[in-house]
C-alpha positions in Angstrom: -14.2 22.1 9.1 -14.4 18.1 10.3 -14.1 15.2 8.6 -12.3 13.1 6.6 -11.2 13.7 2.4 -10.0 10.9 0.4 -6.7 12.3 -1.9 -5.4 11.4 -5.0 -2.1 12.0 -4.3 0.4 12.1 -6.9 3.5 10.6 -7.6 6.7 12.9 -6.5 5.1 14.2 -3.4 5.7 12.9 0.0 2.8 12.6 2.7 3.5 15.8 4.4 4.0 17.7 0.9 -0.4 16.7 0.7 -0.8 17.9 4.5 0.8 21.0 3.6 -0.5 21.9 0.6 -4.1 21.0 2.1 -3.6 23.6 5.0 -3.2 26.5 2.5 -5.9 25.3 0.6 -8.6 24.5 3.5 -7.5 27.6 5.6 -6.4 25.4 8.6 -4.0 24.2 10.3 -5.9 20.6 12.0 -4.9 17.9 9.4 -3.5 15.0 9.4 -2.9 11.8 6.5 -3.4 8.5 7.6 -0.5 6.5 7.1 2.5 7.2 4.5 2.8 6.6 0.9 6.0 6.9 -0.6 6.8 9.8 -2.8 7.3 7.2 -5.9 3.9 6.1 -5.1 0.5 7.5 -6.3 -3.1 6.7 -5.2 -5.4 6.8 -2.1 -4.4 9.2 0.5 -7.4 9.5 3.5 -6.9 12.9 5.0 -8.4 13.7 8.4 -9.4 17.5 9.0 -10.6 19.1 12.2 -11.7 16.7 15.1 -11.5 14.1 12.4 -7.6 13.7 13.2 -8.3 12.1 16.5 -9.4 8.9 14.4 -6.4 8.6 12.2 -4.8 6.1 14.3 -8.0 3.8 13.6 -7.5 4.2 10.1 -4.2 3.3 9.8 -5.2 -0.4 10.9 -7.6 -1.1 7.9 -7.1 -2.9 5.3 -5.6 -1.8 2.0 -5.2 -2.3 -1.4 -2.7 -2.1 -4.1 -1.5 -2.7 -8.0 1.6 -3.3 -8.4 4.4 -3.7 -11.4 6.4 -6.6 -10.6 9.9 -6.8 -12.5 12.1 -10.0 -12.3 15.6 -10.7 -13.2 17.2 -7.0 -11.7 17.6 -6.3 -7.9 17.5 -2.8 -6.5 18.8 -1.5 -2.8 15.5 0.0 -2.3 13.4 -3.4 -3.2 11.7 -1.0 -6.1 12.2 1.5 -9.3 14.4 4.2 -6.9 16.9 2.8 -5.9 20.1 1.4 -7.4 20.6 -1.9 -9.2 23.1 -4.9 -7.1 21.8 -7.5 -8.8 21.1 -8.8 -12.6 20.0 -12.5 -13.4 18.5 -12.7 -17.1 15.8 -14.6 -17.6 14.8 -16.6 -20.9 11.3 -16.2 -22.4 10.1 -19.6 -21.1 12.0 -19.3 -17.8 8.2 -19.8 -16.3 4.9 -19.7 -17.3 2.0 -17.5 -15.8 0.7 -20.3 -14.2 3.9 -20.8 -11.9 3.9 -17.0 -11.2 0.1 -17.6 -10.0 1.5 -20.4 -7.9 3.6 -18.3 -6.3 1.4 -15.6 -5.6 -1.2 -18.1 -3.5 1.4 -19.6 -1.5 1.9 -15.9 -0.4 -1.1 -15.4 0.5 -2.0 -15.3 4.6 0.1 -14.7 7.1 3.2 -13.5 6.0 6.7 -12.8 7.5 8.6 -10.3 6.3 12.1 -8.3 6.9 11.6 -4.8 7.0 13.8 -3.3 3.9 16.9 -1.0 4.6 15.3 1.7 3.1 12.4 2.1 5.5 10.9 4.3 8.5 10.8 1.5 11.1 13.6 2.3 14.1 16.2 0.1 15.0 17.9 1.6 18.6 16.2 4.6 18.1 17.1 5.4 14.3 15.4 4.9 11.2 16.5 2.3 8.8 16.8 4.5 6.2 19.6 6.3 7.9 21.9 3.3 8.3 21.5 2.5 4.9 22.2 5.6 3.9 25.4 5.5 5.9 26.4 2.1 3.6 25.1 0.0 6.9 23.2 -3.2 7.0 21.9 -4.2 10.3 19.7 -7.0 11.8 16.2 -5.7 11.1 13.6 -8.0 13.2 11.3 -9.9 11.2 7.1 -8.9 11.1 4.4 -11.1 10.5 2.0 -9.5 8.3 -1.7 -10.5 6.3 -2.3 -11.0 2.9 -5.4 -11.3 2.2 -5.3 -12.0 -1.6 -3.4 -11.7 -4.9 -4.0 -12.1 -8.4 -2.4 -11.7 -11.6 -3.8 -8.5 -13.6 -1.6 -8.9 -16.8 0.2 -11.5 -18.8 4.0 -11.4 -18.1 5.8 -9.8 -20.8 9.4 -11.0 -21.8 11.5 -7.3 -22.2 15.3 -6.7 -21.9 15.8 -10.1 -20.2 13.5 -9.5 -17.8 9.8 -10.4 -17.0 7.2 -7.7 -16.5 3.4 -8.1 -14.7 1.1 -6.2 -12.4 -1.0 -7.8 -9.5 -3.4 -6.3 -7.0 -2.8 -7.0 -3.3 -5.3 -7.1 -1.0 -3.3 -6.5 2.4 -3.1 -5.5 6.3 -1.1 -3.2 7.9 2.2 -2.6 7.7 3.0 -4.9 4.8 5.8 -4.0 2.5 4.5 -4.1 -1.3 8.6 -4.0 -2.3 9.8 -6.8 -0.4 6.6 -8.7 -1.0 7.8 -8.2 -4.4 11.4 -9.3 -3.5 9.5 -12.5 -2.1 8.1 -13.1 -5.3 11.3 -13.1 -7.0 12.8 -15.4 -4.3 10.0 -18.4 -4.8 10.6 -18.0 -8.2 14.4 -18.5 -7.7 15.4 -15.4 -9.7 16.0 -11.8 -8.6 12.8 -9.1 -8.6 11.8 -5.7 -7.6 8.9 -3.5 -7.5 8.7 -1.3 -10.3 5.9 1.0 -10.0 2.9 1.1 -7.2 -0.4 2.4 -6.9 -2.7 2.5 -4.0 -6.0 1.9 -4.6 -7.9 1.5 -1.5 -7.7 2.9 1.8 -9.6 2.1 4.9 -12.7 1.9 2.9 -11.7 4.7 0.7 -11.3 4.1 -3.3 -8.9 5.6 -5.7 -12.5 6.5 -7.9 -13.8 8.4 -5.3 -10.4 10.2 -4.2 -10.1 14.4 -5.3 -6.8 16.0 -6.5 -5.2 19.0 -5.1 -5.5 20.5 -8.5 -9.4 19.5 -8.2 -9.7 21.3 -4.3 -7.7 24.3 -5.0 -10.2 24.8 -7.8 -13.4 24.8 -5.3 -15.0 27.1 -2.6 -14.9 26.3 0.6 -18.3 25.3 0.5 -18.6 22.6 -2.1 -15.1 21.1 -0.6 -17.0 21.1 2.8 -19.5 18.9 0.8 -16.9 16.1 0.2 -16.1 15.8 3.6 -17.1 12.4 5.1 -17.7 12.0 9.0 -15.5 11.0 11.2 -17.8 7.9 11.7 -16.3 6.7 9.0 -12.7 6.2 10.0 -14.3 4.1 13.0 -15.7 1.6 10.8 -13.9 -1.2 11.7 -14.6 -1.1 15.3 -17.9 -2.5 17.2 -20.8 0.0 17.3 -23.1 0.5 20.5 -26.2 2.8 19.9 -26.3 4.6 23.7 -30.0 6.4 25.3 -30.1 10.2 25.7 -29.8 9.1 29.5 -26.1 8.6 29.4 -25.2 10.7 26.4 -23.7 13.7 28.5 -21.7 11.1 30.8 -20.1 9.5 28.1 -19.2 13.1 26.3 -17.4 13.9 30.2 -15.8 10.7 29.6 -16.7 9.5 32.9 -16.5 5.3 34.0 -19.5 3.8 33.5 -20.9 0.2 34.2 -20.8 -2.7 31.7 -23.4 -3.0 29.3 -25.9 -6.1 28.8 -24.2 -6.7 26.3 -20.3 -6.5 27.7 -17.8 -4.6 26.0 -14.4 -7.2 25.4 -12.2 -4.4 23.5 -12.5 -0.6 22.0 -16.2 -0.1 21.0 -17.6 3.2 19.5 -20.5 4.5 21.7 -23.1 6.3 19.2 -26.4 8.6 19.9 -28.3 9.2 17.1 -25.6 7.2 15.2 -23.3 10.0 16.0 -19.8 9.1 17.9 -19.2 10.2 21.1 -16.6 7.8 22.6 -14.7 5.1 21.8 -14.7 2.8 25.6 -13.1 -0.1 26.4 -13.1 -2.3 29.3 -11.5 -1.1 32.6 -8.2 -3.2 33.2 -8.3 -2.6 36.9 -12.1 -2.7 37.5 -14.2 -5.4 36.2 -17.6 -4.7 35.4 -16.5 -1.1 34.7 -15.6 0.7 31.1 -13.5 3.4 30.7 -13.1 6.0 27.7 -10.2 5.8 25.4 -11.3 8.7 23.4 -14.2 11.1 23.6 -15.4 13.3 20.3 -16.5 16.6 22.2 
């Protein structure tokens, strides 16, 4: 079984809780998610299967997107709906109008730096943030430029308990924080915020529409399940394509060094027979004129 799925996975199950759970289900033991999603988080979830795994890495650089419930006027340690409150500012029902939130939200948009929260994965001197905050540390996190590639406004903000409620959808890269991006929010609007609920809805191409449920693949045979599987082609997407001859199919697939194409390679390319993937090449950093292989699919 190869390919990739698209999950729906729910909210109160971590990444590896999926993984798991798909391994009993699918009868095997080669699969791996692409990227984590919080356990408070619902949504999109690509799952790779079989020799499918080897292109996970690929997928965790695409794009993605997210909606998002944005509460101001209450801080939280974890920058969303888990953790505990440390700081309240009410705000009055004409504190700011949607128009200055949407204000806000475009001068977010683009590059963006942000400070990785406490309660996070990244490592700091080999240990994970989460585990100094959970020891009642703060420490100097260094600082990450990430992309926003756009944000609107989904709801009107509605005035409840002092605070101010709205969703927005995020189109994003990598490795940006939807929490402290909400924390930012809060920030340019000179009040306290945090993220109150989160739901992925695309992945590296994949939509929340077309995503399956554990319930739904526990449910089918093997069979139909193996007809929801897409190729592993489709994880590559976002890398350049180059359709090879038959005549150096079987030296590609032996991963051997081969010379530069007419059309030169300048970074990881995805060499394709029969619009099938057989390698991903690059150029050769010691060699010029030559390509090497990163990766083969054999």
């Amino acid at each position: 079984m190869d390919g990739i799925l698209a999950i729906n996975k729910p909210r109160g199950m971590t990444s590896h809780d999926v993984v798991f759970k798909l391994r009993k289900i699918l009868k095997t033991k080669k699969v791996g998610h692409t990227g984590t999603l919080d356990p408070a988080v619902n949504g999109v979830l690509p799952i790779c299967i079989g020799r499918a795994t080897r292109v996970s890495d690929y997928m965790m650089d695409s794009g993605k997107t997210y909606i998002a419930e944005i509460t101001l006027g209450s801080q939280t340690t974890t920058e969303d709906q888990t953790g505990e409150v440390i700081a309240e500012e009410p705000i009055s029902p004409d504190a700011f109008s949607a128009e200055e939130i949407d204000a806000v939200l475009q001068s977010l948009t683009g590059p963006l730096v942000q400070i990785p929260p406490m309660y996070s994965a990244v490592k700091v001197n080999g240990r994970k943030l989460y585990e100094y905050a959970r020891e009642g540390k703060v420490i100097e996190r260094p600082a990450r430029t990430v992309q926003i590639d756009a944000i609107s406004r989904l709801s009107q903000p509605v005035f409840q308990d002092h605070k101010v409620i709205f969703e927005i959808e995020i189109v994003c890269g990598k490795g940006t924080y939807i929490r402290t991006l909400a924390t930012q929010i809060a920030e340019r609007l000179s009040t306290v915020g945090h993220m109150s609920r989160l739901t992925r809805t695309s992945s590296g191409g994949f939509q929340l529409d077309d995503s399956l449920t554990l319930e739904q693949l526990a449910m089918m045979p093997l069979e139909q399940v193996q007809a929801h599987l897409l190729p592993l082609e489709r994880g590559l997407k976002d890398l350049p394509h180059i359709e090879v001859s038959a005549a150096i199919k079987d030296r590609i697939l032996n991963g051997q060094k081969l010379k530069q194409f007419s059309e030169p390679l300048t970074g990881e390319t995805v060499l394709t027979y029969q619009n099938k993937a057989l390698a991903i090449y690059m150029p050769h950093p010691d060699l010029d004129g030559i390509i090497k292989a990163r990766k083969v699919f054999n």
